[in-house]
Structure formats: structure tokens, C-alpha cells
N, C-alpha and C positions, 0 to 999 in steps of 0.2 A: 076285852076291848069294848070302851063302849062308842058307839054310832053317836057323828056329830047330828043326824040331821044333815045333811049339808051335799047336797050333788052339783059335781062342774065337771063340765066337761073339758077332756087333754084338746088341744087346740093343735094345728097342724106341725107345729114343731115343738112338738111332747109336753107342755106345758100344762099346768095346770095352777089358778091361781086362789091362795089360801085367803077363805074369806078375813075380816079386818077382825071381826070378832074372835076370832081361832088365832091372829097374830097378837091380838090383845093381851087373851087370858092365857097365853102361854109365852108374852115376854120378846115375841119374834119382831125386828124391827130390818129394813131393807137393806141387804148385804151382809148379813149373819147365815153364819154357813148352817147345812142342816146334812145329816145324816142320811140313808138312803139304807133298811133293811130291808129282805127280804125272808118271812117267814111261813111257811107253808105256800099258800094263794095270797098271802097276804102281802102287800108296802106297807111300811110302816116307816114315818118320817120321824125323825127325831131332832132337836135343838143339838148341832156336835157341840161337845164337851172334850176334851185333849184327853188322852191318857198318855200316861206313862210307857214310853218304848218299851223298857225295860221290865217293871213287872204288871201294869195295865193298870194302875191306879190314879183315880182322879183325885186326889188330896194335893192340894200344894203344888201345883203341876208350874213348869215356869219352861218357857222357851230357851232353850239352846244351840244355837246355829242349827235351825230349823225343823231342832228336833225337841221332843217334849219329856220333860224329867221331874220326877218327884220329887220332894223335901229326901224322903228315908234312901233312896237310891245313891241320889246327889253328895250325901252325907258316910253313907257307906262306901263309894266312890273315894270319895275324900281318904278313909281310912284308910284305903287299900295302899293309897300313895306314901303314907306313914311308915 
């Protein structure tokens, strides 16, 4: 992991704000949802990206009554109904 540089402090109601240059070079613009892991001591934020309910793949991923499906699932799906 490498270190931005970069200290801010959480603000009374747990906030903390990502400076413009870290929203830049990684594409984040305001109301893009972001991920929340937690590993070891560490937060680590991520850009969310959808996976698939079914086997957790991000390829081709498309909404379905508010759940999120693959091309290979969707398609296998399909078969089953055959």
C-alpha cells in the first residue's frame, strides 16, 4: 500500500474529506458510491464496482430488479429455462 502523503482529520460526524487530487487520479466525482474494507488496522476505500450475486464476477455486470448479474450467469440462466 502505498502512502498518499496526505493527513485529514475525521470531523465530528466521522467524515473525512478526500483531497481533489486523489478524486482526480482515481476517477471519483461527487455521488459515486465507494466501498468500505477493512483489513487488518487497515480502511481501505475503494471505487464500488457491482459484482455478480451469483458467482462474484465483475465482467458484463447489468442491473436486474436491483440486483446485479453477469453476461455468463444471465445466459446460463437462460439455458436452464430451455
Amino acid at each position: 500500500m502505498k502512502p498518499a502523503g496526505v493527513v485529514r482529520k475525521v470531523d465530528q460526524l466521522g467524515r473525512i474529506v478526500l483531497p481533489k487530487s486523489l478524486r482526480k487520479r482515481y476517477l471519483m466525482n461527487e455521488g459515486d458510491p465507494v466501498e468500505i474494507f477493512v483489513q487488518g488496522d487497515h480502511i481501505i476505500l475503494e471505487r464500488y464496482r457491482p459484482k455478480c450475486v451469483f458467482c462474484g464476477s465483475m465482467n458484463e455486470v447489468r442491473d436486474f430488479k436491483d440486483r446485479y448479474l453477469c453476461g455468463a450467469c444471465i445466459e446460463e440462466m437462460a439455458q436452464l429455462r430451455r
